[in-house]
N, C-alpha and C positions, 0 to 999 in steps of 0.2 A: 615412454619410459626410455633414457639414455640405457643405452650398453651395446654392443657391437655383434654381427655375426661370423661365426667361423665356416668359411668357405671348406669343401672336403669335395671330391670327385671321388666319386666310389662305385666299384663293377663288382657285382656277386654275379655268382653261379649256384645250380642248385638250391635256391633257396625261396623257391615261389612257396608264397604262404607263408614265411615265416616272420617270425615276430622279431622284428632288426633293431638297434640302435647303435645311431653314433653317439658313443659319447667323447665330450670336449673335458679333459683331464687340463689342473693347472699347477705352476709349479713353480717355486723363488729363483728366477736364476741363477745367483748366488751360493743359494745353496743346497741346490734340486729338491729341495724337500716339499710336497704338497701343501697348495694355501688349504689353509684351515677353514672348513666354515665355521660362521658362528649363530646360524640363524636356523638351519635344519631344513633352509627351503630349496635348496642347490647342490646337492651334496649325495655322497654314495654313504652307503654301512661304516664305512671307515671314518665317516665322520671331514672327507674331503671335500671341495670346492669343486662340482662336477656340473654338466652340462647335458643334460640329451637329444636329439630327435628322434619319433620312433617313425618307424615305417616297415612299410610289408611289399614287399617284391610281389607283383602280378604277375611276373613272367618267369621262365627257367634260368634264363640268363636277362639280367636287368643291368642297367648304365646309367646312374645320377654324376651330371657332370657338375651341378652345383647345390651340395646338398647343404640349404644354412641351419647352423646350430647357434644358437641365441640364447646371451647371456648378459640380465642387468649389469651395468657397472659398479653399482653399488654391493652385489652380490660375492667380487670379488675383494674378499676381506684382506685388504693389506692398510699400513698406515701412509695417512696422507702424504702429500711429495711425490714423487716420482721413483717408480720400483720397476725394476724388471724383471719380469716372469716369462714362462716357458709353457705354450700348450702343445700337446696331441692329442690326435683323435684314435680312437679305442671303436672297433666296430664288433658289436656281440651280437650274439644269437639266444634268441632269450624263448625259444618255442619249446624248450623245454625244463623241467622243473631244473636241470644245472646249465647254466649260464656257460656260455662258449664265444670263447675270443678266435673273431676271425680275423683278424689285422688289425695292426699299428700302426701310424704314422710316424716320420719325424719330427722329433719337435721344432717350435718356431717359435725362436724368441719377439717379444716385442716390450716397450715400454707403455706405464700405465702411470696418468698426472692424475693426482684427485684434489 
């Protein structure tokens, strides 16, 4: 399946056993606004073009120096040509029934040919 991975280094504390996710958020560079999905298979509540890994820390204080998050290229709905968008990574905590943002990335822009 073409599509590419998003590199993330990420350290938590306090979070053995919990129920982790990077998620890879995307965005028009042009005009920050979130790509749209259009398929329902990539996407958060809001109906945006999203990305996850999950994972669960074994240890009290845990270190992923290359945690990949993986996304078809097809997945990300924009039209043919060459578009530039914007990702970051969104790290949540999701062990409990309300969702908790534990850090944000900067964004990184890059170009996308289809």
């Amino acid at each position: 399946m073409k599509g590419f991975n998003i590199h993330a280094a990420v350290e938590v504390g306090n979070c053995k056993g919990g129920k982790l996710r990077a998620a890879a958020q995307f965005f028009d560079a042009a005009t920050g606004k979130p790509i749209k999905d259009q398929d329902g298979r990539f996407c958060n509540p809001a109906g945006e073009v999203v990305t996850e890994h999950h994972f669960t820390p074994r240890h009290r204080k845990s270190t992923y120096t290359d945690l990949k998050i993986f996304i078809p290229e097809r997945q990300l709905h924009v039209p043919r040509g060459v578009t530039k968008l914007k990702c970051r990574v969104v790290l949540i905590d999701r062990s409990s029934s309300r969702p908790v943002r534990l850090a944000r990335s900067e964004e990184v822009s890059f170009r996308l040919k289809k």
